[in-house]
C-alpha positions in Angstrom: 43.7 4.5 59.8 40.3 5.9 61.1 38.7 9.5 60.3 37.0 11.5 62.9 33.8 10.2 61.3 35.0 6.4 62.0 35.6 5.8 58.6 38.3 3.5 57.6 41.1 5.2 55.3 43.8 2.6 53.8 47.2 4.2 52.5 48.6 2.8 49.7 51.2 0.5 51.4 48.2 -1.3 53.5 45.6 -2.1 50.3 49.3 -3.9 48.5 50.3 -5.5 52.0 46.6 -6.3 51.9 46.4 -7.7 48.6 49.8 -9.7 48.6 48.8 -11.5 51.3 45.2 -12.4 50.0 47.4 -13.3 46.6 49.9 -15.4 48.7 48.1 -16.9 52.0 45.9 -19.8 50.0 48.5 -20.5 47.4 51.1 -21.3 50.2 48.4 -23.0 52.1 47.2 -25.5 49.8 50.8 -26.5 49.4 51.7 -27.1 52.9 49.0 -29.7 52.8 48.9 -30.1 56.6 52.8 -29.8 57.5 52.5 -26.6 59.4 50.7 -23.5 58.4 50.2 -20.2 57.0 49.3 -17.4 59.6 48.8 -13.4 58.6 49.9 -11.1 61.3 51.2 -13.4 63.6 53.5 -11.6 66.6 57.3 -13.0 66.7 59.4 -12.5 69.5 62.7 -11.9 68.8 65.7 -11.1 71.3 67.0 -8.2 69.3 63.4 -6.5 69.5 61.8 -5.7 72.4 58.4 -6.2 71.5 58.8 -8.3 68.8 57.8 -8.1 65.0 54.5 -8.6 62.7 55.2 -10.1 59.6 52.3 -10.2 56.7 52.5 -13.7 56.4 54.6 -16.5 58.6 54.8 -20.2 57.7 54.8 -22.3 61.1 56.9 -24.9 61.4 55.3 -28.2 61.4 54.1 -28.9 65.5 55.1 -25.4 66.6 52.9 -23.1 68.6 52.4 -20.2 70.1 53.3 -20.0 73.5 51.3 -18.5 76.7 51.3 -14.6 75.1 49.9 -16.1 72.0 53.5 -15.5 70.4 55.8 -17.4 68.6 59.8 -17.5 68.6 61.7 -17.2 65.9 62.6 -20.7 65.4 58.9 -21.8 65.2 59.1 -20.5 61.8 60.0 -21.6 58.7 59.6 -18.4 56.6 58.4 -14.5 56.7 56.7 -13.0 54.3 56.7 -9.1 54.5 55.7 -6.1 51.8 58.5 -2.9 52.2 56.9 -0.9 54.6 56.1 2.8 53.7 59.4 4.8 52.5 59.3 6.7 55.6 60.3 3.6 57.5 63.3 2.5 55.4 65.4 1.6 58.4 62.6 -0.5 59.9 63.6 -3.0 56.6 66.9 -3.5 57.7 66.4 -4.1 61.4 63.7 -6.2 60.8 65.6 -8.9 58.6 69.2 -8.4 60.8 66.2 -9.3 63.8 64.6 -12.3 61.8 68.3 -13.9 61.3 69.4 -13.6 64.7 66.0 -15.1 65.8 66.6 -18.3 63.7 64.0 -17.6 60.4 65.4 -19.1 57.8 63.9 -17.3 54.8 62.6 -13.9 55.1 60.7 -12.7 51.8 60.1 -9.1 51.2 57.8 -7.8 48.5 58.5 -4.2 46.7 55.3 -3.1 45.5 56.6 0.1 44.2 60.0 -2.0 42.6 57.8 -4.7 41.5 60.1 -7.6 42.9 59.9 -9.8 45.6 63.5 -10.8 47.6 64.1 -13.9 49.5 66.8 -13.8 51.8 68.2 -17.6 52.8 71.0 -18.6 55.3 70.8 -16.4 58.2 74.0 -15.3 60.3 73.0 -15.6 64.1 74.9 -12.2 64.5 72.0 -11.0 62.3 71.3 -10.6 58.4 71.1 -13.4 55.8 73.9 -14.3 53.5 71.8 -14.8 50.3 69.3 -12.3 48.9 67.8 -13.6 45.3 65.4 -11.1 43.1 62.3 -12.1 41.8 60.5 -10.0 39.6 56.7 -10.0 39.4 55.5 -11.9 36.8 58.1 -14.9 38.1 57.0 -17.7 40.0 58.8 -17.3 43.7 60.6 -20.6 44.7 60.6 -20.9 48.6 62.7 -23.5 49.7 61.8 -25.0 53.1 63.3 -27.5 55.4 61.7 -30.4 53.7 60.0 -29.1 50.6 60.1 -25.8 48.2 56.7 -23.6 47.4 56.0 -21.9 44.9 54.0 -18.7 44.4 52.8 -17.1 41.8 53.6 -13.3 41.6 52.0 -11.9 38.5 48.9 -10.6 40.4 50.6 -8.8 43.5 50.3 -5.2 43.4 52.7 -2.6 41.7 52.2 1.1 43.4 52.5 3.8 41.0 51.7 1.6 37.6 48.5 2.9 35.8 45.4 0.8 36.2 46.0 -2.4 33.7 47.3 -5.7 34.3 50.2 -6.4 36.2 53.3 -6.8 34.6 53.9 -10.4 33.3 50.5 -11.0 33.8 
């Protein structure tokens, strides 16, 4: 967000989508080691959205690419990384991960600053929404299993909105 003064104002929910994906981009990305890669605000078409969707953070799928638009389909990725977008947009959530199963992601992770817990949704129903939804508090390392290997990324130093200024909990 811009002032009339072309200053830059960040609300609260863009500095923690900010930081997450600073915290989560090179950990994910030294452990793809070359099979596919880690892109920030990558645009996803996906039939169920006109327009698509811009996840944080998207894991390509080893040899996918973008096509003409500079887009990619859902089933060029292997996972989604989002952060709960501001209460306002509530129903945004929902239709973004019953749009991410239907496209073919196979693991959509949403981080709750304000909860402090990160969900990862697994087995996607084509008719849209995943089957599985695990809880991961901060503090607890977040297993991401993909096609042919599982990540891990620390939490303990994503943002918590709301919490006094201090260390973040099980840091």
């Amino acid at each position: 967000m811009r002032t009339t003064d072309g200053k830059v104002i960040m609300a609260p929910q863009d500095i923690s989508r900010s930081k997450v994906v600073l915290g989560a981009a090179p950990q994910i990305e030294s452990q793809l080691a070359g099979r596919g890669e880690i892109l920030p605000d990558v645009a996803v078409d996906l039939p169920s959205v006109p327009g698509g969707l811009v996840p944080a953070l998207a894991v390509v799928a080893p040899g996918a690419g973008p096509d003409r638009r500079g887009r990619y389909r859902g089933s060029d990725l292997e996972a989604v990384l989002d952060v709960v977008p501001r209460p306002d947009q509530g129903d945004d959530l929902a239709r973004a991960l019953r749009a991410y199963a239907a496209g073919g992601v196979p693991l959509c992770v949403v981080v709750d600053p304000v909860e402090a817990v990160c969900t990862v949704h697994s087995d996607p129903q084509r008719t849209g929404g995943y089957r599985e939804a695990e809880r991961v508090p901060f503090g607890n390392d977040l297993y991401l299993p993909l096609a042919d290997r599982t990540l891990v990324v620390e939490t303990a130093g994503f943002p918590v909105e709301g919490a006094p200024p201090g260390p973040t909990p099980g840091a």
